[in-house]
C-alpha positions as CSV (number, residue, x, y, z in Angstrom):
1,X,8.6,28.2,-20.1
2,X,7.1,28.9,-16.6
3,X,4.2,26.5,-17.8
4,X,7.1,23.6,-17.9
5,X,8.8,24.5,-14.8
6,X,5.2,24.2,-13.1
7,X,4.5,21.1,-14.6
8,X,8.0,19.8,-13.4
9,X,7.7,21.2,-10.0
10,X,4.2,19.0,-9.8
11,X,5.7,16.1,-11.2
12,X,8.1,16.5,-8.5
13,X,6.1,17.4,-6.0
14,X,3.9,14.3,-6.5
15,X,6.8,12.5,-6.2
16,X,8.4,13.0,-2.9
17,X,5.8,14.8,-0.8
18,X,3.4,12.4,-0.2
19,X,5.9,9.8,0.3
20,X,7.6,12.1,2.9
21,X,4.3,13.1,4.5
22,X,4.5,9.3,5.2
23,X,8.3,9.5,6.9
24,X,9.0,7.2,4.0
25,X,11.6,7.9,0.9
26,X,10.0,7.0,-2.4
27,X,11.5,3.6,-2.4
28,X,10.3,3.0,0.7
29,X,6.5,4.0,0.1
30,X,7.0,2.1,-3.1
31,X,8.2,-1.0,-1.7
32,X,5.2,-0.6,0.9
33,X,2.5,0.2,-1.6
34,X,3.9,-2.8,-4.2
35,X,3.6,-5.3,-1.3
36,X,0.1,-3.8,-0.2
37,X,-1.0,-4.3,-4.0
38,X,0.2,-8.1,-3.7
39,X,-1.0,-9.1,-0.8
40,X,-4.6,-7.6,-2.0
41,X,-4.2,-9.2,-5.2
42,X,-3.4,-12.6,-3.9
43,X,-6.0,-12.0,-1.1
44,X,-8.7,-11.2,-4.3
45,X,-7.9,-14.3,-5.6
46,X,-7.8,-16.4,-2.8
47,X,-11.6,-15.3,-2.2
48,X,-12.4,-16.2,-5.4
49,X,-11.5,-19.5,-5.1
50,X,-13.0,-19.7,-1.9
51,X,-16.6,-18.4,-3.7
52,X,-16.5,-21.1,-6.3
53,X,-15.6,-23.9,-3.6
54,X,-15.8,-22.3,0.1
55,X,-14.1,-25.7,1.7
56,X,-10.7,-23.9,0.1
57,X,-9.0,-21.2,1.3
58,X,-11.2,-21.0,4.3
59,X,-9.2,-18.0,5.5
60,X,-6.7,-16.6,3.6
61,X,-8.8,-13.6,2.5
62,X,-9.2,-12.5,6.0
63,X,-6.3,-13.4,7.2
64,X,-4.5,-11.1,4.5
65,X,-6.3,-8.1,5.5
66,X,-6.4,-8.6,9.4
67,X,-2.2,-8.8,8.7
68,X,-2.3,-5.4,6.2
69,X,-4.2,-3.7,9.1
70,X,-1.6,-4.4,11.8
71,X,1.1,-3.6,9.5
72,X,-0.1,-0.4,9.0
73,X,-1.3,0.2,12.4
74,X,2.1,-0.5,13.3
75,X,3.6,2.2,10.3
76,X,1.3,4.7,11.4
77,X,1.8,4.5,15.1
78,X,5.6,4.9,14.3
79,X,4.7,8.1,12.1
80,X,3.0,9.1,15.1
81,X,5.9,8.7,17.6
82,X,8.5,10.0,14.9
């Protein structure tokens, strides 16, 4: 039985810690991480497009990350202050 209690405890632990190491609920760092996930995805695909004809999406690859990394410039800045 301890074995299962472990295994729940890690479960657990997985679950909320990192998430709070991040001053965030799990909703919240799942919200966060979804929309980083999107944006990347629609960022891969976008530069895709622009490898098979470059006079399309010009700059929405960069764009898309250049915005990602102020946004979590910004979220870790406020971790910082918090």
């Amino acid at each position: 039985m301890a074995t299962g209690t472990a295994l729940r405890r890690n479960l657990l632990a997985a679950f909320v810690e990192h998430p709070a190491s991040a001053g965030e609920s799990y909703g919240q760092h799942c919200r966060r991480a979804l929309r980083v996930s999107w944006t990347l995805a629609a960022a891969s695909m976008a530069a895709l497009v622009h490898a098979l004809v470059p006079a399309w999406c010009t700059t929405r690859a960069s764009d898309a990350v250049f915005e990602l990394h102020d946004d979590l410039q910004r979220v870790r800045a406020s971790q910082e202050t918090a």
